[in-house]
C-alpha positions in Angstrom: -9.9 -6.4 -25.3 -10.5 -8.2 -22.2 -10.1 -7.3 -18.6 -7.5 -9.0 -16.9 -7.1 -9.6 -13.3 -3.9 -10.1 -12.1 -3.4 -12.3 -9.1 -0.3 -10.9 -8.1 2.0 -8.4 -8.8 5.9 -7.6 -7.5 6.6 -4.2 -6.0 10.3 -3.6 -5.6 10.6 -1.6 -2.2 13.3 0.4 -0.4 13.5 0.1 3.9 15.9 0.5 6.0 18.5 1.1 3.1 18.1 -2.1 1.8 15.9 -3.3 -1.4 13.2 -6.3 -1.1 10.1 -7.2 -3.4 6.7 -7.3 -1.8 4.1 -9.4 -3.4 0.5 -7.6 -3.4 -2.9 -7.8 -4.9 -4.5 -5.2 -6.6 -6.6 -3.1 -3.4 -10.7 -4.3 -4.8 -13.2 -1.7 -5.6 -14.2 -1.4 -2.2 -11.0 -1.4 -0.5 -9.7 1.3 -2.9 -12.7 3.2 -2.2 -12.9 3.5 1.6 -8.7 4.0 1.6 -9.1 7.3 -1.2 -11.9 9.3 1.2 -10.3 7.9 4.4 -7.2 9.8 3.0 -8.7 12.6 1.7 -10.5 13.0 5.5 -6.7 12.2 7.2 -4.9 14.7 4.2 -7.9 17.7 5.1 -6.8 17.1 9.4 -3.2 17.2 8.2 -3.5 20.5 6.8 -5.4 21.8 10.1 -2.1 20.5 12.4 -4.8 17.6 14.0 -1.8 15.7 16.0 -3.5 12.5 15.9 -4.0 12.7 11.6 0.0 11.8 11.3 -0.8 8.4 13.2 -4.4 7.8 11.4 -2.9 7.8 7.6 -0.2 5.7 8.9 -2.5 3.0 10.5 -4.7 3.6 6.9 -1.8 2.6 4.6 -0.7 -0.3 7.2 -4.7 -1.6 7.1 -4.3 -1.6 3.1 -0.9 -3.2 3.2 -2.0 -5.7 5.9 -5.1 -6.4 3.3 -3.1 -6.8 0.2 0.5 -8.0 1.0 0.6 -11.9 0.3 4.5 -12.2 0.7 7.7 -10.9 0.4 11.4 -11.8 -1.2 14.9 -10.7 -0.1 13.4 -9.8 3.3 14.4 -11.5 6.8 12.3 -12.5 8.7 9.4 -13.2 5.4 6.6 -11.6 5.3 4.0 -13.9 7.3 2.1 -14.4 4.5 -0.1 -17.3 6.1 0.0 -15.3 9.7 -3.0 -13.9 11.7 -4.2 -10.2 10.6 -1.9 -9.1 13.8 1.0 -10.5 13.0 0.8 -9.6 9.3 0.4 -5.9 11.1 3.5 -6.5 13.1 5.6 -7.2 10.1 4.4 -3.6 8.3 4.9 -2.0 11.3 8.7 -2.9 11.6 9.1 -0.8 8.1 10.7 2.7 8.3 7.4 5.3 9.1 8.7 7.0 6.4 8.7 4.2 3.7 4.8 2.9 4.5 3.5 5.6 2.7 5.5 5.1 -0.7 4.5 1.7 -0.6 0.8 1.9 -0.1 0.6 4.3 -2.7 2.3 1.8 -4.8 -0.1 -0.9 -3.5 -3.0 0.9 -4.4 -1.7 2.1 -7.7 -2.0 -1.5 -9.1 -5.6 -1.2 -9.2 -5.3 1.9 -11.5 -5.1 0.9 -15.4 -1.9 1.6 -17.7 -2.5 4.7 -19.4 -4.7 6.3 -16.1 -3.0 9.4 -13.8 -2.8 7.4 -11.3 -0.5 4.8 -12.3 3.2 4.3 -11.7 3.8 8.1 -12.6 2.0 6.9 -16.5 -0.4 10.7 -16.6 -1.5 9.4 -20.4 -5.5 10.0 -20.6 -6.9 6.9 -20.6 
């Protein structure tokens, strides 16, 4: 069995009402790393009412989308997928609050293998 790395994958999305794909890498080891404790710190402020934890873990799954988004289909306008970190950022940003956190936890479930828990719902023991 080899490992496979997958350049990029299609994540059908829902904003807005309306349906789009969003073309993403897999988050790297690193990446996936610092955004699990970085939620884990945002989830434990959450649970304590800190006002500013809401914003944080939405600017946490906007920084992994803004890494790991490399284009978009049946949007308008496109994701800038050749734009500057910022207006990548903008783009996110014009998504419904509500649907960035679905999405990143899609995002970052492509870096998880088939049969793991934390893959597309899959809770076979790998």
């Amino acid at each position: 069995m080899a490992i496979e790395f997958v350049e990029q994958h299609k994540i059908t999305v829902k904003s807005k009402g309306e349906t789009g794909t969003l073309l993403s890498r897999e988050p790297n080891a690193l990446e996936g790393a610092r955004y699990m404790a970085a939620l884990q710190r945002h989830g434990a402020a959450l649970r304590e009412t800190d006002p500013d934890a809401f914003e944080a873990t939405i600017a946490l799954h906007i920084g992994l989308l803004v890494a790991c988004v490399q284009g978009s289909e049946d949007f308008t306008p496109t994701f800038p997928a050749d734009g500057t970190e910022a207006e990548r950022r903008a783009w996110l940003l014009r998504l419904s609050w509500a649907d960035v956190s679905p999405i990143a936890t899609a995002v970052m479930a492509l870096g998880f293998p088939p049969t793991s828990a934390g893959s597309s719902g899959e809770t076979t023991p790998g």
